[in-house]
N, C-alpha and C positions, 0 to 999 in steps of 0.2 A: 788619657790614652793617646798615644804618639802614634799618627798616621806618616807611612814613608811617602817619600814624595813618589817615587815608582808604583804605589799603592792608589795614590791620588791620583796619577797620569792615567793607571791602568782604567780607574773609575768610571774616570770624565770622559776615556776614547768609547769605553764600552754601553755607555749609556748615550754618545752622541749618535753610534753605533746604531745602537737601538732605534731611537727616530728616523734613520737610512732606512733602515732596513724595512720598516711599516708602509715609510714611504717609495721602497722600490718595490713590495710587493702589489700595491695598488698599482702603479702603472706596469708591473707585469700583468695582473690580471685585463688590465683596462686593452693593453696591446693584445692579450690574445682571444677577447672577448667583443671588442668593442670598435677598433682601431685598423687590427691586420691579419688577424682571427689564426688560422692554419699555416699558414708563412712564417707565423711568427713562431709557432712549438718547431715548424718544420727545420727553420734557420740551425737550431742546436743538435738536430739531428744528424746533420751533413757532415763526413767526412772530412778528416783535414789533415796532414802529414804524410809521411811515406814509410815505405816497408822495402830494404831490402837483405843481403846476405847478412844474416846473421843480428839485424836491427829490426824490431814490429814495433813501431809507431804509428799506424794509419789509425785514430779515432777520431770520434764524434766531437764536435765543438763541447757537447756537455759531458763529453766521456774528459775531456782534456779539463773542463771545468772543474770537476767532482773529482777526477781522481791525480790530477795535476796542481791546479791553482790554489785548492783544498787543502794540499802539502803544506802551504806557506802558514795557511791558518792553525791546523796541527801542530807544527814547530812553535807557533806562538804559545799552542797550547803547553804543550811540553817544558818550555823556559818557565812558564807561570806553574807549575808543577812545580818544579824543580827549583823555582825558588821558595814557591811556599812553605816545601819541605825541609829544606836547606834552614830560611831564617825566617819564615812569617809564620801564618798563622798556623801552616799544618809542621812545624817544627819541634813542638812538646805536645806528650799526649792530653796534658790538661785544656792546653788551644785546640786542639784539633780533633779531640773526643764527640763532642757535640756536632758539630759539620759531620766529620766522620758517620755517626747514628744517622743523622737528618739524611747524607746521602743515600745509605744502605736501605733505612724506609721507603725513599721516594724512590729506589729503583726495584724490590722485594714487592710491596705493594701494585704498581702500576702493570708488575708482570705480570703477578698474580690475576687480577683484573682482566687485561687482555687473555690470559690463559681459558679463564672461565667462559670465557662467550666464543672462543675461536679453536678449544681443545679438539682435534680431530679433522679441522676442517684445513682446505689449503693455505688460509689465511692465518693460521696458527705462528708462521715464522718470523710474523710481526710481533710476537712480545715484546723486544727489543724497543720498537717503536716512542712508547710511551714511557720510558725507561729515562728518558735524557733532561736536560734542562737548558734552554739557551741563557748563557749567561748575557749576551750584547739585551737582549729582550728584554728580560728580568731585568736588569740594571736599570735599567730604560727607563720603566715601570717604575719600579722603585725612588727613581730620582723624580718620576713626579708628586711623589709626597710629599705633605708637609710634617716637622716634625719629628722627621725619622732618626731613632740614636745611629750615629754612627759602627757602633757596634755593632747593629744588625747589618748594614751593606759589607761591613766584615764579613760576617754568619755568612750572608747569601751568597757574596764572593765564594769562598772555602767552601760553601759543599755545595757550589756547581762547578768549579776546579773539580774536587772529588768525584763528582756528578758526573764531570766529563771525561776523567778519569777510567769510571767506569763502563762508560758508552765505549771508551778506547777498547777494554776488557773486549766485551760482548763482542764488536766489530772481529776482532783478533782471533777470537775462541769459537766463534758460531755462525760468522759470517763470512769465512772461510771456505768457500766449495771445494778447490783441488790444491794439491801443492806441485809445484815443480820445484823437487827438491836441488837440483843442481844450481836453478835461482835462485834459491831460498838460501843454500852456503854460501855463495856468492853475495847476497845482500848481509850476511852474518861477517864474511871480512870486509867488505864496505865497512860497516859499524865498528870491527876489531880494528879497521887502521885509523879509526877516527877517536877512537878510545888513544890508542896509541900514541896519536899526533896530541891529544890533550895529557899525557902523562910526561912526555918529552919536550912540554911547553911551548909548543906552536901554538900560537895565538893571532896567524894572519888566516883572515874571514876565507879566504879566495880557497885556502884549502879544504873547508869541511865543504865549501860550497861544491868544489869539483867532487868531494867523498859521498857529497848526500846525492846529488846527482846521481853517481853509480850506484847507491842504496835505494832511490827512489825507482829506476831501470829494473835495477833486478827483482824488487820489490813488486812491482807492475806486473811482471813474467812468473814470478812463483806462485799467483794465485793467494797471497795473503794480499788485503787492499792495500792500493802504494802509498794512502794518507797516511798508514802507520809510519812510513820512513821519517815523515816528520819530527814525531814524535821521540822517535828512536835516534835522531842526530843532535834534538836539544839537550838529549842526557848525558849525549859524547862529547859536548863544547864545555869548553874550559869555564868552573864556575868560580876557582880561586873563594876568594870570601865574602862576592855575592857586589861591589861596591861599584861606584860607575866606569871605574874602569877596566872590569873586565868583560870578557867578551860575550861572557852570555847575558848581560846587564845590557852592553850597547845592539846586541842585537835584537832583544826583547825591546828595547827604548826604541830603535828603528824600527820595527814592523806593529805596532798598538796601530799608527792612523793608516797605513795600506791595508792590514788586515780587517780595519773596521770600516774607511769608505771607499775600499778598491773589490776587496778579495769577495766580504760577506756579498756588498751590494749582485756581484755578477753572478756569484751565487742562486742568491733571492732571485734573479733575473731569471735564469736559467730553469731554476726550477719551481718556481710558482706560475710557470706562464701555464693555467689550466683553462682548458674551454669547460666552462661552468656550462653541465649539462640540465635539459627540463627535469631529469629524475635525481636533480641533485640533491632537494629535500629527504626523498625517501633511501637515497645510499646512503645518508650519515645516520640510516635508522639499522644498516646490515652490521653483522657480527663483527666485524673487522672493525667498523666505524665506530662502533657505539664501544669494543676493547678500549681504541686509542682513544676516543674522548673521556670516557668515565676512568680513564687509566692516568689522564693527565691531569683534568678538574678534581678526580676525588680520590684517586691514590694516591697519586703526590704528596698531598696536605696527609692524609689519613696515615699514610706512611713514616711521614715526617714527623708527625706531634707523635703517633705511636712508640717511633724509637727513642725521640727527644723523651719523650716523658717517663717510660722505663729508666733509660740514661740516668735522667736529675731523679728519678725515684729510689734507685741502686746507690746514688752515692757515686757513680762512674763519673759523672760531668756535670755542669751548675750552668743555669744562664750567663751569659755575659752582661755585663753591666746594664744598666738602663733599659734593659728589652726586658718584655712582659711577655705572657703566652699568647698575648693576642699578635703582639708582634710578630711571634714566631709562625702563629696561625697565617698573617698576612703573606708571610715569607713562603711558609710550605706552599699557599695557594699560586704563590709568582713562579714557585718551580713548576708548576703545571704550565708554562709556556714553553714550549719542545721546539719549535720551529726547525732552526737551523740541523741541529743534530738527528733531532726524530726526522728531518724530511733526509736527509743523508742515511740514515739507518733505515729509514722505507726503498731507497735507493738499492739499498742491500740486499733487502728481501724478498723483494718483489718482482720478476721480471718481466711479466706482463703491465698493458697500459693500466686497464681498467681497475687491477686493484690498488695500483700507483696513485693515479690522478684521487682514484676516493679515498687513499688512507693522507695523500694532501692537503684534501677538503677538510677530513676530520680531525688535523693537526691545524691548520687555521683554524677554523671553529672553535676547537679547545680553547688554543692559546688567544681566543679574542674574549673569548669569558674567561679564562681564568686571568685575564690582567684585567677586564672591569671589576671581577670580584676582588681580587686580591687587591685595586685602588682603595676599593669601597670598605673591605675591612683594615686596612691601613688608615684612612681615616678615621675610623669607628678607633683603633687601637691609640690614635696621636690624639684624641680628644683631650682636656684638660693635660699633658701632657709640657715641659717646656719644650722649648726648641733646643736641639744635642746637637745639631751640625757645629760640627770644627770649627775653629773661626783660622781664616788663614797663616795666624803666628803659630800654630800648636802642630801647623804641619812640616815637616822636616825632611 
């Protein structure tokens, strides 16, 4: 099996990623708990830019985090899209059948879950929540296994691509309050002269960057989130036939290490600084808490092996090589770590503090057991097993 080197690069940032990010949530917590307590949630609150004729700029440090800095991560998202589809793993439906199922499970199930405990009540508009998968986290995880076929960190890549994918969906389709539609055609020719500039062969960076700029603006004003613009400007860059010299290769190559120890970290910073309150025990026992955690520990997997095993029982799709069902098991469980995206998509839903900070609680929580279990059953599944990892000549 021929791993690309772009595949490898993508691996090693997102699983270095991953230990950042565990480590900049603990000293969020530690700063807003321990160190500089209400100062410190208050700092992201403040005000920062200007507003005047015909320009609204004045947001919050973490409004400019979340729905500015976020854009960068998006685009990365979207080149890894678009190349997956283009020429990796989600490029033929026999590659990509199985990720595809695994995705569809782990976000059908989680909903369903969250639905049942929260139908009726205000905190219903979390389903979304426990829907996502951080891929930098799972990778993370994943890499500290021993034993692991390569072809599963394939698997787990692709359908939390897919995974993330669909959290784009949800974001776009439900998370939507109003439109200004005059914004909204406005960010649509943003995107048409960026299409444009890629069929007329412009391929200097400086112009999608002034186009996404104005798609990110208008994007911001029309009440669709301005993270999509991200998304929406990797698909208008020129992909040519994917190789390092074209531009959506070198921009994708240039943002893997900002996006994994610039962008996430400020991120995690930003928003895991929670004052852990004394009734924090008993909030991850309310309706909302207990959706998002049994939505990410036991939908996720439940939802994954459910489709995966339909899937390979129909005849639609077949394991890949070397991975067992235990494997797969271990995998579904690691999509149960939500962090990044579920805490973005609680961002969404929520506009009050209190059911914020405790669907954060319960998106930590989760994601802190589902990566002990999901180590513990990667273990249990690399038992007698050999060792799969690549050896460095087989990658290309």
């Amino acid at each position: 099996m021929k791993i690309t080197r772009l595949f490898k690069d993508f691996f090693q940032s997102e699983r270095a990623s991953g230990y950042v990010l565990i480590g900049t949530t603990i000293i969020s917590l530690l700063l807003a708990n321990l160190l500089i307590g209400q100062d410190f949630v208050d700092f992201f609150h403040q005000k920062v830019g200007f507003d005047g004729p015909g320009v609204h700029l004045k947001l919050s440090v973490e409004h400019w985090i979340n729905d500015g800095l976020m854009t960068i991560f998006f685009l990365l998202v979207g080149l890894e899209i678009e190349r997956e589809v283009y020429i990796g793993e989600l490029s033929s439906i026999r590659n990509a059948s199985l990720p595809l199922f695994a995705a569809l499970g782990g976000m059908v199930f989680p909903f369903l879950i969250h639905l049942a405990f929260n139908y009726g009540l205000p905190t219903q508009d979390g389903g979304g929540i426990p829907m996502a998968t951080d891929i930098a986290f799972a990778i993370g995880i994943l890499s500290l296994g021993k034993r692991v076929p390569y072809a599963l960190k394939v698997f787990l890549t692709a359908f939390a691509i897919i995974d993330d994918l669909g959290a784009i969906l949800v974001i776009a389709f439900f998370y939507t309050k109003s439109l200004q539609l005059l914004y909204l055609l406005g960010a649509l020719g943003f995107w048409a002269l960026a299409f444009l500039c890629n069929r007329l062969k412009v391929y200097r960076i400086w112009v999608y960057v002034l186009l996404g700029i104005g798609l990110w603006y208008c994007m911001l004003q029309s009440g669709v989130h301005a993270t999509l613009a991200g998304v929406l400007l990797a698909f208008a860059m020129p992909f040519g036939n994917g190789d390092e010299q074209s531009l959506s290769y070198r921009v994708q190559h240039a943002l893997h290490y900002p996006v994994a120890f610039i962008v996430l970290p400020i991120f995690a910073l930003a928003n895991t600084g929670i004052i852990i309150s004394n009734t924090w025990f008993s909030d991850l026992q309310n309706p909302n808490s207990l959706g998002i955690m049994l939505g990410l520990v036991a939908g996720k997997p439940i939802g994954i092996m459910a489709f995966c095993g339909m899937a390979v029982a129909f005849g639609w799709s077949r394991l890949p090589g070397e991975v067992t069902w235990k494997h797969l098991l271990a995998a579904g469980i690691l999509g149960g770590i939500g962090f990044t995206m579920s805490i973005f998509i609680t961002l969404l839903a929520f506009d009050d503090a209190t059911h914020t900070n405790e669907s954060k609680m319960a998106i930590l929580a989760a994601s802190t057991i589902a990566s002990v279990l999901g180590l513990a059953v990667l273990s249990w599944a690399g038992k007698n097993q050999p060792n799969t990892l690549m050896p460095a000549e087989d990658i290309e």
